[in-house]
Every structure is written in C-alpha cells, then in structure tokens.
C-alpha positions in Angstrom: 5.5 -20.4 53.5 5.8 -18.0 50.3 3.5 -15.5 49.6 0.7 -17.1 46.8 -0.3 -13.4 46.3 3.3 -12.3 44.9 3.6 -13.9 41.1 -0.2 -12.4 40.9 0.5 -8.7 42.1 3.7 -9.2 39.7 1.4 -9.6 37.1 -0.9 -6.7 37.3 1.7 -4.0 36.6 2.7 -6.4 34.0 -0.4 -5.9 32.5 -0.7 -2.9 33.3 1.8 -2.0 31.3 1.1 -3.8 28.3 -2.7 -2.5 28.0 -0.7 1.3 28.5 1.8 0.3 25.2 -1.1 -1.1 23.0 -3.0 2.3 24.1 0.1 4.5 23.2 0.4 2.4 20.1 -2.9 2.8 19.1 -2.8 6.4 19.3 0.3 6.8 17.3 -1.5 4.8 14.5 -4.6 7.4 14.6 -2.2 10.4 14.8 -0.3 9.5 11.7 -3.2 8.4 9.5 -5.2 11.2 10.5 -2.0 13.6 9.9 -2.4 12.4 6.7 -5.9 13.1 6.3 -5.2 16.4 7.3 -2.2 17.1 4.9 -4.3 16.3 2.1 -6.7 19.3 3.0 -3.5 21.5 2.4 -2.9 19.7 -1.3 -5.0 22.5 -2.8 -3.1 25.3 -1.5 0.4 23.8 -1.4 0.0 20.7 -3.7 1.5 17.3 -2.3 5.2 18.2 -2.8 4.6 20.9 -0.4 2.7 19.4 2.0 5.1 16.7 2.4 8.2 19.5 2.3 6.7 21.4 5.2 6.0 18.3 7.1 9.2 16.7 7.1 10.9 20.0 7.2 9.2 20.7 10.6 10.1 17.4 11.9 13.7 17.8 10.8 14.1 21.5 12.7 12.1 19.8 16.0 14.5 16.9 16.3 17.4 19.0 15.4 16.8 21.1 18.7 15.9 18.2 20.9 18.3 15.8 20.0 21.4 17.8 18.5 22.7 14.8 17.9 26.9 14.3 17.3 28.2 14.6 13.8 32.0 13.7 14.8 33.8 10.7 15.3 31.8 8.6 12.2 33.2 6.4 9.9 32.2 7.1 6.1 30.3 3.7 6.3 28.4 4.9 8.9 27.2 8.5 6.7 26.4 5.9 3.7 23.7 4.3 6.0 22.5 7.3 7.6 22.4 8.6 4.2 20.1 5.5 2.7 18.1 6.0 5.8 17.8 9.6 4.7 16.6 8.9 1.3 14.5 6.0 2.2 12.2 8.0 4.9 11.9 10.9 2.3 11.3 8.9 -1.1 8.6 6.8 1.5 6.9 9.9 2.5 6.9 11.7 -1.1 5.6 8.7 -2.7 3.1 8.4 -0.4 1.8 11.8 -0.4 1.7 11.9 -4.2 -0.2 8.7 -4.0 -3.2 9.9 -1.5 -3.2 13.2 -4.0 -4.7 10.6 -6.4 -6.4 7.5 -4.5 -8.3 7.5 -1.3 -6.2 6.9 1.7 -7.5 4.0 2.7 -6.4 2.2 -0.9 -3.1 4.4 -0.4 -2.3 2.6 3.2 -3.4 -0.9 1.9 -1.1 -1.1 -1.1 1.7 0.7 1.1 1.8 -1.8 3.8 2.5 -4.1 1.1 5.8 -3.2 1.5 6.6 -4.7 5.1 4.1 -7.4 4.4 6.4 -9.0 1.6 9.9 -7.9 3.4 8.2 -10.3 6.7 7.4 -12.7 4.1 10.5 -13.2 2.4 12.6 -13.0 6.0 10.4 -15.8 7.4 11.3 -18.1 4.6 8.0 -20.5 6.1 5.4 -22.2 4.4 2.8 -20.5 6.0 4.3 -17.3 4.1 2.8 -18.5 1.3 -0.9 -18.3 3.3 -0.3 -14.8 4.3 0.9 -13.8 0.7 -2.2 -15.2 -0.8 -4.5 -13.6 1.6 -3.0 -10.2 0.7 -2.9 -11.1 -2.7 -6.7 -11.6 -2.6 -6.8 -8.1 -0.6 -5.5 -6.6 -3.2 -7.7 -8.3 -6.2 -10.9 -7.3 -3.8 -9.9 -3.7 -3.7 -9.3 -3.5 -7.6 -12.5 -5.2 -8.3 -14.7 -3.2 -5.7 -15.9 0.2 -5.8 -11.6 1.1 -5.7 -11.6 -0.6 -9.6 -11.4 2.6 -10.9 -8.6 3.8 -9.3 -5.8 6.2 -10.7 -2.7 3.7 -12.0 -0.7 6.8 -11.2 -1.9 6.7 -7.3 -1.6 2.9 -7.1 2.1 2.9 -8.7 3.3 5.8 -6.4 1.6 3.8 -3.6 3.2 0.3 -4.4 6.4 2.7 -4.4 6.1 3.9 -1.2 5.6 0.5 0.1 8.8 -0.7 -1.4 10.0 2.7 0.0 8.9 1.6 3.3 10.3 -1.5 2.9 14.1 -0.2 2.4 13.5 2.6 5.8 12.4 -0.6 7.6 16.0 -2.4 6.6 18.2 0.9 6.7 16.4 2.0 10.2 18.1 -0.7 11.8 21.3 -0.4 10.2 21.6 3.4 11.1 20.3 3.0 14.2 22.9 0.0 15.3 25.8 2.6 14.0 24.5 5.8 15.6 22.9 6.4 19.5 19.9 7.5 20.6 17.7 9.1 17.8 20.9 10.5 16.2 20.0 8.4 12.8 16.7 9.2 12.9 17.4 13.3 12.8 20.4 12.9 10.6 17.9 11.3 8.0 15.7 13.4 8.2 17.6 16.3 7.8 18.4 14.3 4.5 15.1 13.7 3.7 14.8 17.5 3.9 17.4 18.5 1.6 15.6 16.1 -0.9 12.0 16.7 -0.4 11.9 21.1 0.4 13.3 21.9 -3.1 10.3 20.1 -5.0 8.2 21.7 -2.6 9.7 25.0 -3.3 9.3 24.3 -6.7 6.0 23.0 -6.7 4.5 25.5 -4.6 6.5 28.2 -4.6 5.8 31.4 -2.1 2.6 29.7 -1.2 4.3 28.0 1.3 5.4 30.6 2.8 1.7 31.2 3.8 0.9 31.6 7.2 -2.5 29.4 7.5 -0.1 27.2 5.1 2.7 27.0 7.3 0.4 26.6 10.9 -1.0 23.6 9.2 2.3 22.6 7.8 3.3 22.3 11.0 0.2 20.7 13.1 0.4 18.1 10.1 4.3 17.3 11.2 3.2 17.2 15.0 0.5 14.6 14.0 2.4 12.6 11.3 5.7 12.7 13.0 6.5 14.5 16.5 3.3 12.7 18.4 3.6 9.2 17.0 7.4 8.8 16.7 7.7 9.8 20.7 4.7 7.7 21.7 5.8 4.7 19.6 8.9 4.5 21.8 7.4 4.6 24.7 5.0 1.8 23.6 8.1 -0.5 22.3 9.5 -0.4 25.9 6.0 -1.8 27.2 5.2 -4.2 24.5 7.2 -7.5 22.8 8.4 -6.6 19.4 6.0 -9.0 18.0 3.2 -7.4 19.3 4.3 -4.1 18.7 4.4 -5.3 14.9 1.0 -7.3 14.6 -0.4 -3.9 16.3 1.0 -1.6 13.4 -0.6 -3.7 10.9 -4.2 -2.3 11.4 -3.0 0.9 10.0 -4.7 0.5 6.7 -8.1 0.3 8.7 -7.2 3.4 10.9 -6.2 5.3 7.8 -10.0 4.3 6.1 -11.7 5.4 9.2 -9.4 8.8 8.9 -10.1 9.1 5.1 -13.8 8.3 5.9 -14.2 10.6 8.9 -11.5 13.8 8.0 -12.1 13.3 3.5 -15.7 11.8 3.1 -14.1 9.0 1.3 -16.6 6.6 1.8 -15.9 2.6 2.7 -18.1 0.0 0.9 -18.3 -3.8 1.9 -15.9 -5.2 -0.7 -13.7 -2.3 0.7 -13.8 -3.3 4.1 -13.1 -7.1 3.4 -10.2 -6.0 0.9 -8.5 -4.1 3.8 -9.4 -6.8 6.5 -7.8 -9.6 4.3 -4.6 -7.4 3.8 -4.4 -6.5 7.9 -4.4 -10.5 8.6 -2.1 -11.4 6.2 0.5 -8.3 7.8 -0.3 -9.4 11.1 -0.2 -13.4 10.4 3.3 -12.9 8.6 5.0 -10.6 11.3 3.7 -13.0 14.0 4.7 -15.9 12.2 7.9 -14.1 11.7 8.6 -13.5 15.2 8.1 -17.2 16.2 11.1 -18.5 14.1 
C-alpha cells in the first residue's frame, strides 16, 4: 500500500519554500524603495546626479570584485547588447533619481512602473489588456487630480522616462543575459552605467562627493538600492514561478509611498492611496494575464 502521507510531506517544503521567496521578495522591494528614500536625504549635499553616481558607482566596484566576470571570447553583437543593457540600467536610474528630486516618491514609483505595465500589455496582445490599461489609466488621472495635481511636469516627465527606461533594461536584461553567464551582463552594464552616470555626478557635485559622511551614505544607499535586493531577488526567483515573482514586484509603488511616507514625511491622502492601488492591479492583472498565454 503507498504511503497517503508522502504527496503531503512533499508539499510542505514546497511551501515552505514558496512563503521563504515571497519573504525574500518582499524584502528586496522595501530595501530598494527605502534606498531611495534614503538617497534623497543626500540630494542636498550631493544633488541627484551624485547621489545616483555614488550609488551605481559602488555597485559597479562590488560586483566587479565578486563576479570578475570574462571579457574574452565575445562577439561584437554580444558588447552591443551588453552595451544597451548598460545604458538602459543607468538612463533608468538617473531619470529616476532626478524625478524623486522633484515629486514625492510614491508619484515617482507609480508613473515609473508604467513602464513594465505597458511593455506586459503590448506582449500579451489580449483583450483583457485593454482592462488593465484602463485601470492604470484611471490610476494615473486619480493621482493628477488628487492632492499630487500640483506636481512638477519636470518630475512627472523624468519619471514617465524612467519608466520607458525601465522598460528597455527589462527587454535588454534578457538579451545580455542569454549572451553572457552568470551575472557577467549585469556587472558589465553597470560598469557602463558608471562611465555614463559618475561624470554628471562629478560635474554636478563636484569635490562634495568626495565627502566622507557623503561617500558612507553613498555607499549604504548602493547596499540598499542595489547589493541587498539584487542578491535576494535571485534567491527568491529560484523559489517562486516567474509569474508570481512578477505580480509580487508590482506592489512597489505602495512600498515606495510607505518609504516616502515613513523615511520623507511625504504624506498619503485617500485619492493617493486609491491612485496607487488601481495602478498595482492593473501591473499585477497584466503580468498574470501575461503569464497565462
């Protein structure tokens, strides 16, 4: 007689394990949005072009040493996508910086994640698309009508570009990463990011960021936005199914309001809150939908 118990024990570590990759998940999400909470307390020493400089800069030097990843043996094909990936992850990241320097970071996150939102849209190619496109749509009309009207067209337009930003690092990500092993494209582009983003820090900031309170936060701001989350994000995508990984990721514009609210005193009314949920359900309803092709 087989053993009733076995497809039930089976399932606990199975469980298990997904509960561990939500939590891991979920604490990558509140280490990057409270990273970014954080960098923006260094604006008014270093400005954002800094702040983003040091943080990527750091990053770049950490993976460097832990990954020293192989620079022989590539096609030129191969350096092109790398390359895009490069340019993508720092035009995302300097966007997006210059964008919470002038709208609260919950706004920032909402109209970033717009990005992703419409790139799961398109892919899909479903009716239901539409649903999710309006409900973001109305997101969006919610947070310009609410106690966010008066936000900077600068900040919304650097944010919007960030989101398209995070769009094309979504699409390159995958291409660099099918040409190169391990996390080889993900140092190689940041190493490119670097080269774009540290001389408009340099000459933004200047010897300020040369700083030492400047450069210790510098560099707890690229731990939290970038050495934390990145390593526990793997270790979540070998727990949880893509699609969950994906619908989980979509809560970050609520995470980064709680972490604007909490680290910025930028307070959250109720038009606020229903703007942000409406945008979370239509990120999460498309990539599910998405995933079920």
């Amino acid at each position: 007689m087989q053993n009733s118990s076995a497809p039930a024990t089976a399932a606990v570590p199975a469980r298990r394990a997904t509960l561990g990759g939500i939590g891991l998940l979920l604490g990558g999400t509140l280490s990057v949005q409270f990273g970014s909470a954080f960098a923006a307390l260094l604006f008014p020493r270093a400005g954002a072009l800094g702040a983003v400089a040091l943080r990527i800069a750091f990053a770049a030097v950490v993976l460097l040493v832990v990954t020293r990843p192989r620079l022989r043996g590539y096609a030129r094909a191969d350096w092109v996508a790398a390359c895009g990936f490069g340019l993508a992850l720092g035009g995302m990241n300097i966007l997006f910086y210059q964008a919470i320097d002038r709208i609260p970071l919950g706004a920032a996150v909402t109209l970033e994640v717009l990005g992703p939102l419409v790139l799961s849209v398109v892919a899909a190619r479903r009716a239901t698309s539409l649903l999710w496109a309006g409900l973001a749509l109305g997101g969006v009309y919610l947070l310009g009508r609410g106690d966010f009207g008066r936000l900077d067209v600068a900040g919304v337009a650097f944010a919007l570009g960030a989101g398209a930003m995070w769009a094309a690092y979504i699409v390159l990500n995958a291409r660099a990463g099918a040409r190169f092993p391990r996390l080889d494209a993900l140092t190689i582009a940041m190493a490119v990011a670097t080269l774009v983003s540290l001389p408009l820090g340099v000459g933004s900031a200047g010897a300020a960021l040369l700083e030492p309170g400047v450069l210790a936060l510098g560099l707890a701001i690229a731990a939290l936005s970038s050495g934390i989350p990145y390593t526990l994000e793997l270790l979540a995508l070998r727990r949880l199914p893509p699609a969950t990984f994906a619908v989980l990721t979509s809560l970050a514009p609520a995470v980064a309001a709680t972490a604007g609210f909490l680290v910025l005193g930028q307070g959250l009314s109720l038009t606020q809150c229903v703007a942000i949920a409406l945008v979370i359900a239509a990120s999460a309803g498309a990539v599910w939908t998405g995933k079920r092709r």
